[in-house]
C-alpha positions in Angstrom: -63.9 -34.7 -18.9 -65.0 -34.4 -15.6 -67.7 -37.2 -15.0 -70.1 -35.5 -12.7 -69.7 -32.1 -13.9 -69.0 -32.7 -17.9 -66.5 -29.7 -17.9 -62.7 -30.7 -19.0 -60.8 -31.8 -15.9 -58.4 -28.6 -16.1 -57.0 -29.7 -12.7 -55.6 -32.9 -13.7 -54.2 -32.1 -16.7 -52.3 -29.1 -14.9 -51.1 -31.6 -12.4 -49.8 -34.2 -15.3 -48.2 -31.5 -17.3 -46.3 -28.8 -14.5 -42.7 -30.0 -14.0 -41.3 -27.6 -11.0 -38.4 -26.0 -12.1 -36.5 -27.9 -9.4 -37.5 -31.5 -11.1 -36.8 -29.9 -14.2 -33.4 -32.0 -15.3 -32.8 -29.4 -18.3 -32.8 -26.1 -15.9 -30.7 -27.7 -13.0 -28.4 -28.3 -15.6 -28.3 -25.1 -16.9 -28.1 -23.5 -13.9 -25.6 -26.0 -12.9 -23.2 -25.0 -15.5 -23.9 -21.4 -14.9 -22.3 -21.8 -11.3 -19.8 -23.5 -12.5 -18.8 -20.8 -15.1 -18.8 -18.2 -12.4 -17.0 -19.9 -10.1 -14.3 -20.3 -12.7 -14.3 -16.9 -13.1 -14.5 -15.9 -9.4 -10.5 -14.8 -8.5 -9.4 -16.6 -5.7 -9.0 -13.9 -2.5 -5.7 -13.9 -2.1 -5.6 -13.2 -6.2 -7.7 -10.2 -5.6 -5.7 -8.2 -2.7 -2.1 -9.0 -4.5 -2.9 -5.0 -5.8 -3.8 -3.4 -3.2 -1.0 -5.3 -1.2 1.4 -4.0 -3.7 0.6 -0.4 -3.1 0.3 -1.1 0.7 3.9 -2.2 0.8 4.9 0.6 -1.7 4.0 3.2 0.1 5.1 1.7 3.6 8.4 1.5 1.6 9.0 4.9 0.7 7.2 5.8 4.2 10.7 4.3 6.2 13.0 5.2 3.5 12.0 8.9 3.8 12.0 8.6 7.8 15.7 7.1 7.8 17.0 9.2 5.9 15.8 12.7 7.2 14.7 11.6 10.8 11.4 13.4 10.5 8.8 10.8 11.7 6.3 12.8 9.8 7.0 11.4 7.0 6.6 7.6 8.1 3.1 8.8 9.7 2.4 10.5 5.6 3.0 7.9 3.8 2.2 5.2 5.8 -1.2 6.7 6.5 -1.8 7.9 2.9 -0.5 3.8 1.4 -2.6 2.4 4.5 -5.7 4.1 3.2 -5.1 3.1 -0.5 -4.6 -0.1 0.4 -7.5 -0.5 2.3 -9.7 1.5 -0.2 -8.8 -0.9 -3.4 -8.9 -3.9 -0.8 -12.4 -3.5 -0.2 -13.1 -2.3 -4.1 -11.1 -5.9 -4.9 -13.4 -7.9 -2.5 -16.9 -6.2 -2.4 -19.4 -7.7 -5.4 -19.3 -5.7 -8.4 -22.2 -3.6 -7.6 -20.6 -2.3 -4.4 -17.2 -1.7 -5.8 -17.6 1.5 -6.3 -18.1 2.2 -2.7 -14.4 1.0 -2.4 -13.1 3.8 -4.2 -15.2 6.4 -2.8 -13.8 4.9 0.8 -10.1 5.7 -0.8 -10.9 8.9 -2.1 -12.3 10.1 1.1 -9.6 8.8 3.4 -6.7 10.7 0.6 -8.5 13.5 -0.3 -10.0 14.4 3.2 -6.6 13.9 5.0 -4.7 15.9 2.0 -7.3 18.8 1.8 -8.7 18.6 5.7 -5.1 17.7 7.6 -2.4 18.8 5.6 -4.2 21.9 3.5 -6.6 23.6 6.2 -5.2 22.4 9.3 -1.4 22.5 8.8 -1.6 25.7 6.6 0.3 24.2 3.3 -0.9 25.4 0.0 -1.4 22.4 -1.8 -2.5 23.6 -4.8 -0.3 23.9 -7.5 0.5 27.9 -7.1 1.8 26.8 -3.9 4.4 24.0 -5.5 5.5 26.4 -7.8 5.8 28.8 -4.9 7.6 26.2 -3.0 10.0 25.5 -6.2 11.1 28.8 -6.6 11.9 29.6 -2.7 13.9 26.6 -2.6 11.9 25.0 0.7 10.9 21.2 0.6 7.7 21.2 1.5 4.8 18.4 1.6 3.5 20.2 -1.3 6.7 19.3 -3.1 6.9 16.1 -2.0 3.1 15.4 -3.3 3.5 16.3 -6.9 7.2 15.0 -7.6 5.5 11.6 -5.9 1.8 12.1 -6.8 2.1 13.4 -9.9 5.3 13.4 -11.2 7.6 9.8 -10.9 4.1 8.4 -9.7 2.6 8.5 -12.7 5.3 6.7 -14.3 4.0 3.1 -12.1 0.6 4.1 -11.1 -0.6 6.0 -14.2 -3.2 8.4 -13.4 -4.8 6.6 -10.0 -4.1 9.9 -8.2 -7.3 11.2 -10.0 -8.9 8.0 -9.8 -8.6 7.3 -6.2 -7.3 10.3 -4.1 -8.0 13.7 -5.8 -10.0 16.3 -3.7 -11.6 17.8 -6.0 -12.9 14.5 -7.8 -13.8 13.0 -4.2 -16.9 15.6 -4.7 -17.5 15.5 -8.2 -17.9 11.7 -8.5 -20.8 12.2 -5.8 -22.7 13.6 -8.4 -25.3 12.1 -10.9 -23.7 12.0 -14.1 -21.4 9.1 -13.9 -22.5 7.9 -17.7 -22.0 11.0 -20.1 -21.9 11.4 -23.9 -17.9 12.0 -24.9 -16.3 14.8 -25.1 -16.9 18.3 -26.9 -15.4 18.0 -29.8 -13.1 20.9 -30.7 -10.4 22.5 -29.1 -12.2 23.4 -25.4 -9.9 20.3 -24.1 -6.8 23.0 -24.9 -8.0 25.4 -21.9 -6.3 23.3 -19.4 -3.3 23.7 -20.7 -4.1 27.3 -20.8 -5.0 27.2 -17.1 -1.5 26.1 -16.8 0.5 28.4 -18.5 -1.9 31.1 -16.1 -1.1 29.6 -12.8 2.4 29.1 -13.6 2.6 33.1 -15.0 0.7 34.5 -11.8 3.1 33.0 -9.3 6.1 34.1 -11.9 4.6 37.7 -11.9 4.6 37.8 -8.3 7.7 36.0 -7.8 9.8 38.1 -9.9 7.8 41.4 -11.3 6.5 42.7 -7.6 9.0 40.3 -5.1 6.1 38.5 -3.3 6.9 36.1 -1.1 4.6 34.1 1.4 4.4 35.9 4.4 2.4 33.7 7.3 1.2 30.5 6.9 -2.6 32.4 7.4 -0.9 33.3 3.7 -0.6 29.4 2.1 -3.9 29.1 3.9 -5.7 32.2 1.9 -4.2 30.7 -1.7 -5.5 27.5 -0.6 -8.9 28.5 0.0 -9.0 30.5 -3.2 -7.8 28.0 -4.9 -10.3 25.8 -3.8 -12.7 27.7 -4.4 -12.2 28.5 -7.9 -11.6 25.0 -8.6 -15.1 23.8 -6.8 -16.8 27.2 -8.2 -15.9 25.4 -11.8 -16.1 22.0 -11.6 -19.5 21.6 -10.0 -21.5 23.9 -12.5 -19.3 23.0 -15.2 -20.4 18.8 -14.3 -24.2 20.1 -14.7 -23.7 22.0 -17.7 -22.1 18.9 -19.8 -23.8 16.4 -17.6 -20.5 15.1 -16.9 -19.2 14.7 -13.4 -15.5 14.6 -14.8 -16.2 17.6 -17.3 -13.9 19.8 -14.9 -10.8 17.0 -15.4 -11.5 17.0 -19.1 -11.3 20.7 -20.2 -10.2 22.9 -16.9 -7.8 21.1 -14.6 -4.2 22.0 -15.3 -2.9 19.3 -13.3 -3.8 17.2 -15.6 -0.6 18.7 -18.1 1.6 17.0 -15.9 0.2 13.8 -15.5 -0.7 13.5 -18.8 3.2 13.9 -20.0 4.5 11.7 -17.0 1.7 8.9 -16.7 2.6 7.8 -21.2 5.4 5.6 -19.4 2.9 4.4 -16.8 4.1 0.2 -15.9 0.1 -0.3 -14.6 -2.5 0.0 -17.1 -5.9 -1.6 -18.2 -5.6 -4.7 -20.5 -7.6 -7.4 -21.6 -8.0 -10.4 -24.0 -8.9 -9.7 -27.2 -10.3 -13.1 -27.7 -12.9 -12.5 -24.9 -14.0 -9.4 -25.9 -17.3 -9.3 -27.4 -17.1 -5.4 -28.4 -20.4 -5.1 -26.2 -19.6 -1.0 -25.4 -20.2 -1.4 -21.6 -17.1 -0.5 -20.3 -16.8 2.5 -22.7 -20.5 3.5 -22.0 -19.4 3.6 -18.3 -16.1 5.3 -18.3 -16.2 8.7 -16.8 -12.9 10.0 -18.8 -15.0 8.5 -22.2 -12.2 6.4 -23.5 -13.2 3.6 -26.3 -11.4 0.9 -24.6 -12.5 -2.0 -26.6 -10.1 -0.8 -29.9 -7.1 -1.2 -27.5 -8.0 -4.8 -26.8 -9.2 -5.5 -29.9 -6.2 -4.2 -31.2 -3.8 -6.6 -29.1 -2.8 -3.2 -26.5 -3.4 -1.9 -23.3 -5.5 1.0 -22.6 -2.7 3.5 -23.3 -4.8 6.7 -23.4 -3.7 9.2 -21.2 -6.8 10.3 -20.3 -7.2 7.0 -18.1 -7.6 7.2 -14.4 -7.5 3.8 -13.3 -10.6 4.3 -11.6 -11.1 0.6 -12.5 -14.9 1.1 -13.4 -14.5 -0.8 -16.8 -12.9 -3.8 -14.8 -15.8 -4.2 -13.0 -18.8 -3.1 -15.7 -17.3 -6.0 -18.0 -19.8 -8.9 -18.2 -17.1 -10.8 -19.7 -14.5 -10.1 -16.7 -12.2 -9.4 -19.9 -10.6 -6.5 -18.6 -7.7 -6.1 -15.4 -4.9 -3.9 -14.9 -1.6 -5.5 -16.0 1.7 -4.7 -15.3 3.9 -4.2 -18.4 6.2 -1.9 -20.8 4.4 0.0 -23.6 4.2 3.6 -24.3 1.1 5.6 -23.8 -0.1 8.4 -26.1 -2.2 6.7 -28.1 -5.8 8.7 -27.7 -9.4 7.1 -28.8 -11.7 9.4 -27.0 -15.2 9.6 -27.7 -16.5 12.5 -28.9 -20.1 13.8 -28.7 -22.4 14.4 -31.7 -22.5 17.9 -33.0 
């Protein structure tokens, strides 16, 4: 009690009993240890560019391999630029905190996609679309287009998986600007079937015209009329189709027939996600987060790597994982294995 006053002496007994959380033995410790954790599970820098190194050097590889051979320095300036820009993309999503690493990717996608689409598609008058590599198959002429899919999306795959639609794709360079990055599954059914459909149609149409009425491309204004087109229908789809499922990769589900051949050539794929089963606490994030809607944890769980061919390596599990269970890992094992999840009818 106060003595003048009568009234409890609220004042001094505050005083007696506040311990600041900075004399607080118990919470230093705490936190203590928390740093310590995260510092063990910090990679060391030179850990974390080791990948994008890898592709780097890949691609500056094959960039003066290609140049030697055929003395076109074109193809040093291609590669190089396109590995340069990987590089530099994954670099940055390898170094930047985990809420920023997307911004990595999107660097990458622009810098691939932009140059591809921009340079090489509008400015240089190639059809890159994949009329035009049929086209280009069936006159016989090696063109960039060719080059792109037997490297992109044909032996590619077979090392890099599916990290062309992760990290370089045109089309998904737009799409993943849009809101929908979490989405509910996929539709079950057989909708997923129509890309394969969309295949079989672009590969008839340029057949049709190829043998029935003896097209052949004219001009270059010509590559540069399917490539618009092209573009257009693709765009023309894949944005409405991304707010009618609420899926900004709803397009790459159902509709993109490029996706036929990478999901044959990317099952023997020497990159893909893996994890430690023992870490794993089955908390859902990473398969809440994946835009391709893949249930990741039943790989690990089950002692495997992701081997889903539905898998970009867009990396977003890696970094959603609270646990930092999951990496990509460098390995043997053959894809094909699907668990996809599917929305509720």
């Amino acid at each position: 009690m106060c003595p003048r006053s009568g009234l409890p002496d609220v004042g001094l007994t505050f005083f007696y009993s506040y311990k600041p959380e900075f004399l607080n033995p118990e919470k230093l410790e705490q936190e203590t240890i928390s740093r310590m954790d995260m510092r063990k599970k910090e990679k060391p820098v030179l850990q974390k560019i080791i990948f994008p190194a890898t592709m780097l050097i890949t691609f500056w590889t094959l960039a003066i391999v290609l140049w030697q051979s055929t003395q076109h320095l074109f193809l040093l300036f291609n590669f190089g630029y396109i590995g340069s820009s990987l590089g530099f993309g994954i670099g940055l999503y390898s170094l930047l905190p985990r809420k920023r690493k997307p911004f990595g990717r999107k660097v990458a996608q622009f810098l691939v996609g932009g140059y591809m689409l921009g340079f090489l598609g509008l400015f240089a008058c190639e059809n890159m679309q994949i009329e035009g590599f049929f086209f280009y198959l069936l006159s016989g002429f090696f063109a960039g287009a060719i080059m792109h899919y037997l490297i992109a999306k044909g032996f590619g795959p077979a090392l890099f998986n599916r990290g062309w639609c992760g990290w370089a794709c045109w089309t998904a360079m737009v799409l993943d600007l849009l809101p929908f990055t979490r989405n509910s599954g996929w539709v079950p059914g057989k909708l997923r079937w129509l890309r394969f459909g969309f295949f079989a149609f672009s590969l008839g149409l340029v057949l049709v015209l190829w043998f029935g009425f003896g097209y052949r491309y004219q001009s270059k204004t010509t590559e540069l009329y399917w490539l618009l087109v092209g573009n257009a229908v693709y765009y023309g789809l894949a944005i409405p189709m991304a707010f009618f499922f609420r899926d900004n990769r709803a397009f790459c589900k159902y509709i993109c027939p490029i996706t036929v051949i990478l999901k044959a050539t990317s099952r023997f794929s020497l990159l893909k996600i893996g994890g430690k089963a023992e870490v794993c606490d089955d908390c859902g994030a990473c398969t809440k987060m994946c835009p391709m809607s893949i249930r990741i944890p039943e790989y690990i769980k089950d002692g495997e790597r992701v081997l889903s061919t539905e898998c970009i390596l867009c990396q977003t599990c890696v970094s959603v994982c609270p646990n930092q269970t999951l990496r990509i890992s460098f390995g043997w094992d053959m894809g094909g294995k699907e668990l996809l999840v599917e929305r509720k009818k």
